[in-house]
N, C-alpha and C positions, 0 to 999 in steps of 0.2 A: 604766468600772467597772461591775462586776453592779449592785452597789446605782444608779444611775441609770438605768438599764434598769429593772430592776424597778420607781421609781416613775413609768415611764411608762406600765406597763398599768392599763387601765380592767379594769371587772367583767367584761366577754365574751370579755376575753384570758385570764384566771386557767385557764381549763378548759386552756390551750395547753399548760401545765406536766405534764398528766395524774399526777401524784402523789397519791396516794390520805390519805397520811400524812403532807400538809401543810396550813397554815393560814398564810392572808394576814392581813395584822393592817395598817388601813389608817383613818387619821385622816379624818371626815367628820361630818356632821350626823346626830342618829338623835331624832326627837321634838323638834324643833327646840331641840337641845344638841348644842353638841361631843361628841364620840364616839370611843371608838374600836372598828371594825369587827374582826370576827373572820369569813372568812368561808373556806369548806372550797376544797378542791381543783377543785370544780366552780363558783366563784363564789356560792355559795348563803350568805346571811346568816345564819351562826348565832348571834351573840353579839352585845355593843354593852358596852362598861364605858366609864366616866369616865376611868381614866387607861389609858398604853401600856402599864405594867408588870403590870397585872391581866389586858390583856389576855393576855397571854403566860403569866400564869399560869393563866389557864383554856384555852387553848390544851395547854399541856404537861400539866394531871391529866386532858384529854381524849383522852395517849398522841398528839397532834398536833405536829408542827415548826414553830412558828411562824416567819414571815418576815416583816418590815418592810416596804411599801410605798409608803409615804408618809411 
């Protein structure tokens, strides 16, 4: 399935998708707190919220396609 594939790439895979108009949305530590990561088409960390659903929605008013990866 895609979704297992997808949570097997690390941050230096993300750029492989070259999609301009997507956002990775991926559970990790940020400030020593759970996290979840928002991070652009080229693995670049732009965001950090407490829950998945937040992330996604800063994702989509940033015109961005959020995708799960974790």
């Amino acid at each position: 399935m895609i979704m297992n594939r997808l949570s097997l790439l690390t941050d230096p895979n993300f750029q492989l998708w070259n999609d301009e108009n997507l956002a990775f949305i991926k559970k990790d530590m940020y400030e020593g707190k759970p996290a979840w990561i928002i991070y652009d088409s080229c693995g670049e960390k732009i965001a950090a919220t407490e829950t998945k659903e937040f992330a996604f929605f800063v994702a989509e008013q940033n015109n961005l396609q959020p995708c799960c990866v974790s």
